[in-house]
C-alpha positions in Angstrom: 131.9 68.6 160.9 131.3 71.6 158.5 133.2 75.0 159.6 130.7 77.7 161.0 130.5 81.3 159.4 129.5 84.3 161.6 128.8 86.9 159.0 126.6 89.8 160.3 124.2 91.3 157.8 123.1 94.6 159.2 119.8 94.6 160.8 119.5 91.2 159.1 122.1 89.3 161.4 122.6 86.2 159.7 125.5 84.8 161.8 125.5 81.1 161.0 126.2 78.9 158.2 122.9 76.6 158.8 121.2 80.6 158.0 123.0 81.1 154.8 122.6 77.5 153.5 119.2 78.2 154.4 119.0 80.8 152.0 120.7 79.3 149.0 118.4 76.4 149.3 115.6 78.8 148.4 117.6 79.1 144.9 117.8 75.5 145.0 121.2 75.2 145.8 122.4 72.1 148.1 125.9 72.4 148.2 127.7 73.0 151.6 129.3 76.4 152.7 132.9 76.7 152.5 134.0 80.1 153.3 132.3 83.9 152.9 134.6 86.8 152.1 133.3 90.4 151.7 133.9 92.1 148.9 134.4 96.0 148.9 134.2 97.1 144.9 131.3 99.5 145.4 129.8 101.9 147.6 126.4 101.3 147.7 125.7 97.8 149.5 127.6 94.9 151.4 128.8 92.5 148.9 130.0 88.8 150.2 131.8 86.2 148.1 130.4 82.9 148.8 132.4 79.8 148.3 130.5 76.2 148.0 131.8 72.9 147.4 131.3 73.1 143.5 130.4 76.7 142.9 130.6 80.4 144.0 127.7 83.2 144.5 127.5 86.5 145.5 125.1 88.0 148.2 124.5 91.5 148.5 122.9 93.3 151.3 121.3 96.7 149.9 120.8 100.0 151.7 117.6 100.8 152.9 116.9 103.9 154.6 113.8 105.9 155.0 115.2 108.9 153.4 116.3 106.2 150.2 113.4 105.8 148.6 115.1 103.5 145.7 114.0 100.2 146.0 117.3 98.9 145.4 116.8 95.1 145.6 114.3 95.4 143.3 115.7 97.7 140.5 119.2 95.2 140.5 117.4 92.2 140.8 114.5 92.1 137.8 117.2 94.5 136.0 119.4 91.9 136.1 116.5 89.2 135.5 115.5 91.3 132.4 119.0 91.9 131.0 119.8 87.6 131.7 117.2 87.0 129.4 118.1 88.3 126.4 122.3 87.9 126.8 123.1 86.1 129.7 126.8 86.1 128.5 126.8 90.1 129.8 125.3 89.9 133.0 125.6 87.8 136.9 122.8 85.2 136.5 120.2 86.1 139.2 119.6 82.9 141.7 117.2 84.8 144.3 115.9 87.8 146.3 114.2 88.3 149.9 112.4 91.6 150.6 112.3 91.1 154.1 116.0 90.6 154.4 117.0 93.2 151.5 119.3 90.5 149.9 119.6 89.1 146.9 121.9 86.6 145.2 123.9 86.4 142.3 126.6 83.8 140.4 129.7 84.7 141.2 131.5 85.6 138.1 135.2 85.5 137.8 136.5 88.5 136.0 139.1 91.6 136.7 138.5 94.9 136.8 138.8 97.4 134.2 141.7 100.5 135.2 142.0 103.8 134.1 143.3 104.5 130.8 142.3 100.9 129.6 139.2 101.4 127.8 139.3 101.4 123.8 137.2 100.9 121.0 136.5 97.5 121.8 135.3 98.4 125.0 133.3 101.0 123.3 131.6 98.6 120.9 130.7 95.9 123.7 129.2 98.4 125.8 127.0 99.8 123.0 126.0 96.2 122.4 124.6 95.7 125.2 122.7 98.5 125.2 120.9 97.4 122.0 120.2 93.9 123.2 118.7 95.2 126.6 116.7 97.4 124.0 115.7 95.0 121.4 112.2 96.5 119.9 109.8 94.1 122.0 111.1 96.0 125.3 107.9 97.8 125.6 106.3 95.0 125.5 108.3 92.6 127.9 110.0 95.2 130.3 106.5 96.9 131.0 107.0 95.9 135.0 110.3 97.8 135.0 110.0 101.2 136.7 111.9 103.9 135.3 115.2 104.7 136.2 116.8 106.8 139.3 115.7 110.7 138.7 114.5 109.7 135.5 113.9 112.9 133.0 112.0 112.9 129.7 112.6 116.5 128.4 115.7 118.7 128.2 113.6 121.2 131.2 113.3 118.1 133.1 117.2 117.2 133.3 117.8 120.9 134.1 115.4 121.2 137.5 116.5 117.7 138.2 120.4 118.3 138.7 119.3 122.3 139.8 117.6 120.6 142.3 121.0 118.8 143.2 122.9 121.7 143.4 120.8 123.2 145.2 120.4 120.6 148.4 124.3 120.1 148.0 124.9 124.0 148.4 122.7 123.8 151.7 124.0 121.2 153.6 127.9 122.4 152.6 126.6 125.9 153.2 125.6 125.2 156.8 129.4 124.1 158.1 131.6 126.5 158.3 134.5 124.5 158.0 133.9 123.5 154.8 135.4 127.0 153.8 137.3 125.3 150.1 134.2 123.1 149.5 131.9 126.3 149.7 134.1 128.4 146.9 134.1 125.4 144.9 130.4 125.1 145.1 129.9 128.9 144.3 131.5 128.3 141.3 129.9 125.1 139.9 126.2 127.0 140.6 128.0 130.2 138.5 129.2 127.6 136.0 125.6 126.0 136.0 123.6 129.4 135.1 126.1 129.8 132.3 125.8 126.1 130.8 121.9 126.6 131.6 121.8 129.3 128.8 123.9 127.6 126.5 121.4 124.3 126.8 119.0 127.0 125.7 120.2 128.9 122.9 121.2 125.6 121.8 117.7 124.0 122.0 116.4 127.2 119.9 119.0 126.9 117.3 118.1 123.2 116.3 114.2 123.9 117.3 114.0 121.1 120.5 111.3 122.4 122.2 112.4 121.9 126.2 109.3 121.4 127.5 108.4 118.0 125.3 108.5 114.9 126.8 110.0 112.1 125.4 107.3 109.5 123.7 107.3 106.0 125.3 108.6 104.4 122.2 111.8 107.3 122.3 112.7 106.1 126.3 114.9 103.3 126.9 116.3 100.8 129.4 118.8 102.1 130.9 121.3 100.1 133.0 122.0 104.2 134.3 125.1 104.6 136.8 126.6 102.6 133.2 130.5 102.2 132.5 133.4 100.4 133.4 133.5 101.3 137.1 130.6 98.5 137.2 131.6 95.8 134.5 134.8 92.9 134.7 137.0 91.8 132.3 136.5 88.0 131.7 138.9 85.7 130.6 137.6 85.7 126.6 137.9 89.1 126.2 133.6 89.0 126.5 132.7 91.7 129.6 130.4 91.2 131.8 128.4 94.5 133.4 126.9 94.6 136.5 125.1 96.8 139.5 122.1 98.3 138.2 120.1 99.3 141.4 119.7 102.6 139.2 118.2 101.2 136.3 115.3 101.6 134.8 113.2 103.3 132.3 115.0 106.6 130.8 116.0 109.4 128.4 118.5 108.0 126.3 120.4 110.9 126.4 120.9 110.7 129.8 122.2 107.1 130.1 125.1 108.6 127.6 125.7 111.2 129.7 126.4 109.1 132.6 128.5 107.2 130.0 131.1 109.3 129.6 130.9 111.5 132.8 132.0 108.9 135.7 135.1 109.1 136.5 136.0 106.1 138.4 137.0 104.6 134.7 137.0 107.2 132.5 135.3 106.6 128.8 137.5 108.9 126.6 135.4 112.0 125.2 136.9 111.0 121.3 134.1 108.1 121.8 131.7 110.3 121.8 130.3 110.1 118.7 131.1 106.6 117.8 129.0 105.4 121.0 126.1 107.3 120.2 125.8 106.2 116.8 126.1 102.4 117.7 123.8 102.7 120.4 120.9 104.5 119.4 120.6 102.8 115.9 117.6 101.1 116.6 115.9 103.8 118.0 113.0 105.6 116.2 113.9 109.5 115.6 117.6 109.1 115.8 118.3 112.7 114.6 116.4 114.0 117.3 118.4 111.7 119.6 121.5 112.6 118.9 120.9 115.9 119.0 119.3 116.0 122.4 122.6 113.7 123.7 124.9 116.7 122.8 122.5 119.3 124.0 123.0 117.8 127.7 126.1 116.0 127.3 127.7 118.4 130.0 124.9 118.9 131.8 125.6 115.5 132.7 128.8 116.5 133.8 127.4 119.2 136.5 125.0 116.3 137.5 128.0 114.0 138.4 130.3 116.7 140.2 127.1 116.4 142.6 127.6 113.2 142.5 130.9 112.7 143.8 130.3 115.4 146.6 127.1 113.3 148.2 129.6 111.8 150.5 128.6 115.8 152.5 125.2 114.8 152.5 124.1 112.4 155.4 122.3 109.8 154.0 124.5 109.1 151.4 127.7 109.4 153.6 126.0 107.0 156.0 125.4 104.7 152.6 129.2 104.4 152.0 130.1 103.5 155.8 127.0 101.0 155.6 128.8 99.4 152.4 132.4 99.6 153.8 132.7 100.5 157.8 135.9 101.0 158.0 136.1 104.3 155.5 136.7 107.5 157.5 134.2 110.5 157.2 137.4 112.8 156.1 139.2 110.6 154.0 136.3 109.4 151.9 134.9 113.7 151.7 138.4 114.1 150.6 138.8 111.8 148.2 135.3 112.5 146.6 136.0 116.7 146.6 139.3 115.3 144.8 137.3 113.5 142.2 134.8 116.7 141.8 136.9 118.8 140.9 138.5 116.7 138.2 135.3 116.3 137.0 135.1 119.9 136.5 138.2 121.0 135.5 137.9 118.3 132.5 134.3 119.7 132.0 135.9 123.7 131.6 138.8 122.5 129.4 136.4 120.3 127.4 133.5 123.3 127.2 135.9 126.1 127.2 133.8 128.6 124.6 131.5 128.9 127.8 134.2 129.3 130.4 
């Protein structure tokens, strides 16, 4: 008699192994259901390993909340889709997806993951390369269905009132416990910080005449996998990589996809890339000069953007997104942990920018 699996999906509930099976028949799949192990890399969604009789898949569960208006499912899934089609070598191969159950399934792919201090030029180069073939010239013509990215921006004022905007509902909601005395001085210093960087972006635009206000031209934007690095790609067995969890993605200013790039810091991209990574990747793209200009411009922008970043674990929705991912987290040790990683971020961003501080 085959084993039974109680696995309980959120509001979902799927708690039997007839339900799952169920589910990967919709993807065509017929084997039986061996075993289901959850799997906590990420912070985002619930993540399940499942083990057939001749192959392995991975189901994710996304977030849904109505103060989350990302459509998660559906930015990973076609994202992936998309990205499968023109190298499938780089990405999960996408099975299936249910929008009533928020799920969506995925080939498991065996792979480790990448540490600090491990990434090199090679790593540099693959990741650039996969940027160029998710942004072959055809792309706005065969990704017209993809939306754009999360907090897409398409002109240097844009990216500014976005991550203002950030700062500002972080401030509030830190602001409004007391206890969070250390949090608050940090925070009056990153908004301090921010008016100074603002007027650098600025004088900066003026100096190499970028007007602010102009908005990228269709044919300038890319496809952007977005929250892009190492924190969400595996090493595979042939050296290839394989990169993955794009709820995020979408249509964007290159210049902010390479900011992401070298601002997370759950695998850091060393900064002497720089350069190199911006010159492989935007080759392709029409007005490179521009390009590259506007990529330094906001390069620590970026930066302030992901401090914010690793301090939404004090906002409620996103804390509640972590606990939904991985239950058993603590409120204080994960606020801890992220506060720990925000201020890295901006002690790296002072010593790296330090003619402004």
């Amino acid at each position: 008699m085959q084993p039974q699996f109680e696995l309980q999906i959120g509001a979902s509930n799927i708690q039997t192994n007839e339900n799952i099976s169920n589910f990967l028949k919709s993807a065509s799949i017929l084997e039986s259901v061996e075993g289901i192990y959850p799997l906590h890399k990420g912070g985002n969604n619930k993540t399940w390993k499942i083990k057939c009789s001749e192959h392995e898949y991975v189901l994710k569960e996304y977030f849904r909340h109505a103060n989350d208006q990302r459509n998660r499912l559906e930015a990973d899934f076609q994202f992936t889709s998309y990205a499968y089609g023109l190298t499938p070598e780089s990405v999960p191969r996408p099975l299936v997806s249910d929008k009533a159950l928020g799920m969506a399934l995925y080939v498991f792919v065996e792979g480790k993951e990448f540490s600090v201090g491990s990434i090199g030029e090679n790593e540099i180069k693959a990741a650039a390369s996969f940027f160029k073939a998710i942004n072959p010239p055809s792309r706005h013509q065969i990704a017209q269905h993809i939306q754009n990215a999360s907090e897409a921006s398409f002109s240097v004022d844009a990216h500014l009132k976005s991550i203002t905007d950030r700062l500002k509902n972080l401030s509030e909601a830190i602001y409004k416990n007391s206890a969070l005395k250390v949090e608050q001085d940090f925070m009056a210093d990153l908004m301090l910080y921010w008016k100074q960087l603002c007027s650098q972006v600025v004088r900066d635009c003026a100096e190499l005449r970028i007007d602010m206000m102009q908005v990228l031209l269709p044919l300038q934007r890319c496809l952007s996998p977005s929250d892009f690095g190492f924190h969400n790609a595996l090493k595979l067995d042939d050296d290839g990589i394989c990169f993955l969890d794009f709820e995020y993605s979408g249509w964007d200013d290159p210049a902010k996809m390479i900011g992401d790039f070298f601002a997370q810091l759950a695998v850091p991209v060393p900064q002497q890339y720089f350069e190199q990574f911006c010159n492989l990747s935007l080759t392709d793209f029409i007005d490179i000069e521009l390009q590259l200009k506007r990529a330094k411009i906001l390069r620590f922008v970026y930066q302030i953007k992901w401090c914010c970043i690793a301090m939404n674990v004090f906002l409620p929705v996103h804390l509640e997104r972590r606990l939904f991912a991985n239950p058993k987290l603590s409120k204080q040790s994960i606020q801890d942990e992220q506060f720990y990683k925000a201020q890295q971020i901006f002690q790296l961003l002072k010593q790296a920018n330090h003619e402004l501080y």
